[in-house]
N, C-alpha and C positions, 0 to 999 in steps of 0.2 A: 458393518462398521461399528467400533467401537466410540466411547468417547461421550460428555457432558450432552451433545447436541443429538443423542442418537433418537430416535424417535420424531424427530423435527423433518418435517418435507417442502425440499423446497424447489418451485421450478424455474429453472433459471429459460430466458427467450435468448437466444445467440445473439453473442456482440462482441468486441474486445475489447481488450485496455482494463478499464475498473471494474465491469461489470463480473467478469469470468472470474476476476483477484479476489470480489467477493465471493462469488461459489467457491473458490478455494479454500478462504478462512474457515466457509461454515461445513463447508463436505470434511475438511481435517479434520475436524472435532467432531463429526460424525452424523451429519446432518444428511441424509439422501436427497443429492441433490440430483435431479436431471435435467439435462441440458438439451433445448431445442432446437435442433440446427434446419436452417433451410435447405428442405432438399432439392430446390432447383440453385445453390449457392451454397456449396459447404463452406465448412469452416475457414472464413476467414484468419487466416492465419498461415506464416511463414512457418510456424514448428508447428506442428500437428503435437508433441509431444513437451510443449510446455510445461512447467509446474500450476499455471494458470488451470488447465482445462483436467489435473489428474482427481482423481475418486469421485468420478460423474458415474452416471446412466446418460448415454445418448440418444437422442430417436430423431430420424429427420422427415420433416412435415412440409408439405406444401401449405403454405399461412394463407397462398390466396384464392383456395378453393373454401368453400363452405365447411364439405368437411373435415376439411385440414383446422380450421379455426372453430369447429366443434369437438374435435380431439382436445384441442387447450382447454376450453372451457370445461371439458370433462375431467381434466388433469387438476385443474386448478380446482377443483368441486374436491379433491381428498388433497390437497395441499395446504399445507399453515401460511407461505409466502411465495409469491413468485418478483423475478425481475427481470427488468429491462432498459435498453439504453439507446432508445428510439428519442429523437426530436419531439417535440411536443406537439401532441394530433396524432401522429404516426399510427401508435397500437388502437387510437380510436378510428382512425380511418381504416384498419385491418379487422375491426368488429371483434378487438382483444384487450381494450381501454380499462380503466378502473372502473366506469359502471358497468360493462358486464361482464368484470370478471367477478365484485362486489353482488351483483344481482345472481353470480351463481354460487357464489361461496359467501356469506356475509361476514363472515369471521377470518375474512384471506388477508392478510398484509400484502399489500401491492408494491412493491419499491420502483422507483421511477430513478436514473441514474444519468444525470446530463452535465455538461459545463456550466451551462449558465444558470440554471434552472426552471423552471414551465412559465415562468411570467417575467413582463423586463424586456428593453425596448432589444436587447441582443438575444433574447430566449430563442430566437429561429436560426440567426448564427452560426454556421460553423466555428469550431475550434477546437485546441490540442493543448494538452495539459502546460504548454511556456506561456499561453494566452492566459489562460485560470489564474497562473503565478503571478505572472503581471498585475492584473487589474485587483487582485486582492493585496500588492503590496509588498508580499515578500520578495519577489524578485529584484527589484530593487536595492534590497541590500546583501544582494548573495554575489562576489565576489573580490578581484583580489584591490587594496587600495589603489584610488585612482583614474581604475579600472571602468570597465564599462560591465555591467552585470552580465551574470556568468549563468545557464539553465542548472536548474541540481537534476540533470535528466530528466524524466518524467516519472519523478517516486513520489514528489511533494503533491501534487495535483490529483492525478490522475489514481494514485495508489493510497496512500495518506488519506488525500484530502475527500478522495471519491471511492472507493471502493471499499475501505476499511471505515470508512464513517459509514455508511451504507446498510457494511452488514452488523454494526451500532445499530444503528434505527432499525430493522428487520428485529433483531432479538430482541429490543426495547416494547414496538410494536408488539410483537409475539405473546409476550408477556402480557400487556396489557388484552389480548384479545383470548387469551387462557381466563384470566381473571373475567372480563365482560361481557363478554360472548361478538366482541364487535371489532371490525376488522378497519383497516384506514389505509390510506396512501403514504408514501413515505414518502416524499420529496425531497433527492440530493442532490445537491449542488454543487461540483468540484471546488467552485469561489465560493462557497458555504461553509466548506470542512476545510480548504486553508487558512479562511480568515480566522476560525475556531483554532487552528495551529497556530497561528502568529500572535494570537491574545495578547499573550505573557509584551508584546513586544509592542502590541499599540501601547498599553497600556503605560509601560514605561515610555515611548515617545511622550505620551499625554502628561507624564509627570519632571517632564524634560531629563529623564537616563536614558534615551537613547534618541542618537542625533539620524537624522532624516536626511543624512547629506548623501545618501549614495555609499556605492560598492564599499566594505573596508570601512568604514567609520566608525563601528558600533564596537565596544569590547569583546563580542562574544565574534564580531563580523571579518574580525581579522586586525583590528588596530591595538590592541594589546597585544605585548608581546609573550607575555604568559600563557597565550589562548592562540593557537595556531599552528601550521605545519611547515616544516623545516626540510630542507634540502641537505643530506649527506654526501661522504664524503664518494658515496659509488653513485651518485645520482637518482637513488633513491630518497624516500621522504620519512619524516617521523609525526607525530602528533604530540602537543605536550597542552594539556588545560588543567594550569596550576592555576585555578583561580582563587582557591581562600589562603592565608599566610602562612599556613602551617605547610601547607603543599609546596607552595612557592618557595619557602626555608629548605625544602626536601629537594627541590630542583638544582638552588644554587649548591647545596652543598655535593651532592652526587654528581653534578654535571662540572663540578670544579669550576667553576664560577667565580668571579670577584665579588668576595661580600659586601664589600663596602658602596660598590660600583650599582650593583643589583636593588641592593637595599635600602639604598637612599633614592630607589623611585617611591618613598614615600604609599608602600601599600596598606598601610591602615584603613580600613573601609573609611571612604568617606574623604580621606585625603589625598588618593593619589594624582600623580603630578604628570596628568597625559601628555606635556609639552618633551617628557622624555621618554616616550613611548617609539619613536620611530630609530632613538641611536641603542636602545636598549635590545630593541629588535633586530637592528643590523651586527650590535655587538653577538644576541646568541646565533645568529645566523651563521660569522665567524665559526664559533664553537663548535654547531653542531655541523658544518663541512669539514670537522677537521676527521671524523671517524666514519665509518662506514652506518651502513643502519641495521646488522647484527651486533655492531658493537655496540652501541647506543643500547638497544634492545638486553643485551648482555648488563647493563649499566642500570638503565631503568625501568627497564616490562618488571611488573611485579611490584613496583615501589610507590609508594605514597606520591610521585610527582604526577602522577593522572598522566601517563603515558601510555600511547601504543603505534607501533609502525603502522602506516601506510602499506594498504596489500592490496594487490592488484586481485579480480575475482578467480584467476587462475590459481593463487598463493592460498585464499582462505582456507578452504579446506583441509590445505595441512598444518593447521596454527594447533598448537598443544591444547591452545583453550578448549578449541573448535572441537577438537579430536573427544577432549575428553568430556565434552556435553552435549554428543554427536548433534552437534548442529544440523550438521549436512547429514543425507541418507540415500543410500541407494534405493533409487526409485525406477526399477525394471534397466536397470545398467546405468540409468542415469544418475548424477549427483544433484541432488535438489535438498531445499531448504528442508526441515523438520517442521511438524505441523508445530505453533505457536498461539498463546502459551502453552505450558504445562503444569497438566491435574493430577492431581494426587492419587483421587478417590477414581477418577474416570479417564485414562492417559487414553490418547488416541491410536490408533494403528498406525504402520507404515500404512505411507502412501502408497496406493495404486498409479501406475499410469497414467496417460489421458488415453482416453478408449476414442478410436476409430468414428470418426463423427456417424450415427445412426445406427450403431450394433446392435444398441437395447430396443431397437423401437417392436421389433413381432412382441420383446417380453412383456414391455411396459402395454402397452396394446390389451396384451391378454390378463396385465391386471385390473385394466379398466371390464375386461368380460365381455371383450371382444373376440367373437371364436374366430380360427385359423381362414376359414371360408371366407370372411368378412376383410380379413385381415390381406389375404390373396387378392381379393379386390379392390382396396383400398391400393392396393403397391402399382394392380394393372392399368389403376386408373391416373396413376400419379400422384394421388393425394400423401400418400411416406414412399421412402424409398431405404 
């Protein structure tokens, strides 16, 4: 593997949801990640062949034999990071905990990946990333006016808030333990890394610009009518966020608009007149069911009004944009996202696949200087398979 993180090892314990999304980010960029699967319980998961689980090494271990849980430890002894997304106790009650993965690597970054996080009267809790959304707040103001809150599926939480913060802290961590010779626990929290995404939004409640009333209230939430998605004329949808003046001048004039009608909602920062925000909104609602949403598209994609159609995940792929900064990539027939970001000096590979849960395990085995005989035993005995 190519890419910024190549050199970087890291062992990822089997889980789903966040945990796998972060070996994702950091195996893209080229980081060797191997992933541990239980071999009396493979891979949890409906697609074997996810973009979650592609450019691993697999090995599947018995965790509850001795030495199934001295293979880790021996793993984690040449590894920069490992993670996991066990309840708290868990990997200590499996003899795979932060002190003795620390006691045998002292410079390992440990990532621990949970909802709630390891302390807190909910820390033993189950829950799913619309729980996280909830109790940190966002959820709250995510849908349509009026309404009753609406999930943003499970990307803000579980993805976002937990996974991608995650592998943040691991390369933060990293860093510091290159520079000190000393390694620490990462502790994330799904309602750690939302709250850290909603910032921008307490912080305006606190300064009273943004109203706490629920679904649709807030400008960016759906109650302006400059900022929001529109219903055409083939029942399809559009997206328009003219939010500064100059934008908004670009909308009413390309969108044939009444100027006068538009314009006297008063959008001077600081002055506008939200008492006419719901007839201004039903006025362009009008407007934009009167064309189709290639026509719109034809009118506005590309134009100063901060537009773009509404695409279903079937559609993206073949957007011009898409196309021409191959977003998407074939990934062993599949179409999957492109790794992200992109390096100048160190661009990453296509992605590989997600490998077969345990293919790597005789190799990775024999990098630890485990001969074949040993290795034949260890399968007989059930401790890999």
């Amino acid at each position: 593997m190519t890419g910024p993180l190549a050199g970087i090892r890291v062992i990822e314990l089997g889980g789903i949801g966040p945990s796998p999304y972060c070996g994702m980010l950091l195996a893209d960029l080229g980081a060797d990640v191997i992933r541990i699967e239980r071999a009396s319980q493979p891979r949890q998961t409906a697609i074997p062949s996810s973009p979650h689980f592609r450019n691993r090494r697999s090995i599947a271990l018995n965790l509850r034999t001795d030495e199934g849980k001295e293979i880790v430890l021996r793993l984690l002894k040449k590894a920069d990071a490992c993670t996991e997304g066990f309840r708290p106790g868990v990997a200590e009650r499996m003899g795979i905990g932060p002190d003795d993965a620390l006691k045998a690597n002292p410079k390992l970054v440990y990532g621990r990946m949970t909802g709630w996080g390891q302390e807190g009267p909910l820390a033993m809790a189950a829950g799913h990333d619309i729980n996280y959304v909830a109790l940190s707040g966002a959820l709250h103001a995510i849908g349509p006016t009026g309404g009753q809150p609406v999930p943003p599926m499970n990307a803000l939480g579980d993805f976002a808030g937990g996974g991608l913060f995650l592998a943040f802290g691991l390369l933060a961590a990293i860093l510091h333990a290159r520079q000190s010779g000393e390694g620490q626990v990462v502790d994330m929290a799904m309602i750690d890394g939302v709250a850290s995404l909603i910032s921008s939004f307490t912080y305006y409640r606190d300064i009273g610009m943004f109203p706490d009333d629920g679904p649709g209230t807030s400008q960016l939430g759906g109650a302006a009518h400059y900022y929001g998605v529109y219903e055409t004329a083939d029942g399809k949808f559009i997206s328009i966020g003219s939010l500064e003046p100059q934008f908004y001048a670009e909308l009413i004039k390309r969108a044939g608009l009444d100027e006068v009608t538009f314009a006297a909602a008063g959008f001077a920062p600081g002055s506008e007149d939200r008492s006419k925000w719901p007839k201004l909104r039903q006025a362009l609602a009008e407007v934009f069911s009167s064309r189709t949403r290639d026509e719109w598209c034809a009118i506005l994609e590309g134009t100063d009004v901060c537009f773009a159609p509404v695409l279903g995940l079937s559609e993206v792929g073949q957007h011009s944009h898409h196309l021409a900064r191959s977003t998407y990539v074939d990934v062993g027939g599949e179409i999957q996202n492109a790794p992200a970001p992109r390096f100048s000096r160190t661009p990453a590979d296509n992605p590989r696949p997600a490998p077969p849960a345990g293919c790597d395990t005789r190799a990775v085995l024999q990098e630890l200087g485990i001969d074949e005989t040993e290795i034949d035993r260890l399968r007989e005995a059930g401790v890999i398979t």
